[in-house]
N, C-alpha and C positions, 0 to 999 in steps of 0.2 A: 671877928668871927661872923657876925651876922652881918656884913659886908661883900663875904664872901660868898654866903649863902643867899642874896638877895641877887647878886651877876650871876651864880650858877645858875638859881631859876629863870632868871631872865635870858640866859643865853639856851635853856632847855625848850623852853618854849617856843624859838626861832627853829630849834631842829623836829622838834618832835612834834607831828599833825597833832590839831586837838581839833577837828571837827572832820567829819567826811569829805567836806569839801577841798580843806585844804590837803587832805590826801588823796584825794584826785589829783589836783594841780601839782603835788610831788612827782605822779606816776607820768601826767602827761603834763611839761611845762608850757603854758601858751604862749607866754614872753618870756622878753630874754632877764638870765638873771638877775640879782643886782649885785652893784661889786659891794664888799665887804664897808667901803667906805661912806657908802649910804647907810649904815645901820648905827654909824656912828655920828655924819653931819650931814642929818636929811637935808638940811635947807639948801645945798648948792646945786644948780640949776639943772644938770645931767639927773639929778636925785630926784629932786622932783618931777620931774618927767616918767623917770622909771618908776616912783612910787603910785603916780594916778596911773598907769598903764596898769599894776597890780593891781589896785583898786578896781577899775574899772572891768578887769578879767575876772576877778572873785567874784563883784557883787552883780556880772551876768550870772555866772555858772550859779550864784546860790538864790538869781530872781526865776532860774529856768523850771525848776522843780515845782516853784510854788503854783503856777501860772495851771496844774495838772488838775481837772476836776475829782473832787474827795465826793464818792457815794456818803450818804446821809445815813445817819444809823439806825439799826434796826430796832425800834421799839418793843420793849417785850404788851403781848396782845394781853387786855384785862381781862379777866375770869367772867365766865355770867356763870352766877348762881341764882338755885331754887330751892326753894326752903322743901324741909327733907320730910319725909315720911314720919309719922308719929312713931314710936318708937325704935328708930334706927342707929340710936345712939348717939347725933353730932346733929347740928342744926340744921348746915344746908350742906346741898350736893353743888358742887363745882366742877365746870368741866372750861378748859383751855382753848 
């Protein structure tokens, strides 16, 4: 049983995008597919070719995003306080 449940993950994984990226590359293929029998015996020599051609199509599309300049965050600004009025009830006034 858990045999069968360890091929069914394995084979859900091959179908179903698990990052943005690769469901881009579902909607728009850049290369061509690979056949069935590269998923079984990557090492034969058609295979390996198709498999760095994948490679090398993902890890552009997922170097291209990063390359985007990220604004710097906003800091929140620190208070200036002044000690308060004698009987006003709270120590100091703060203003943002």
């Amino acid at each position: 049983m858990k045999k069968i449940l360890i091929v069914a993950a394995l084979m859900a994984t091959t179908v179903m995008p698990v990052t943005t990226v690769s469901a881009a590359d579902m909607a728009t293929p850049a290369t061509p597919k690979l056949s069935p029998a590269c998923f079984f015996l990557p090492l034969l020599p058609d295979c390996i070719a198709a498999w760095k051609a994948e490679h090398d199509s993902m890890m552009s599309k997922m170097a291209a995003p990063a390359k985007t300049a990220m604004a710097a965050p906003k800091l929140m600004t620190m208070p200036t306080c002044t000690k308060a009025a004698a009987g006003a009830g709270h120590l100091y006034d703060c203003k943002m």
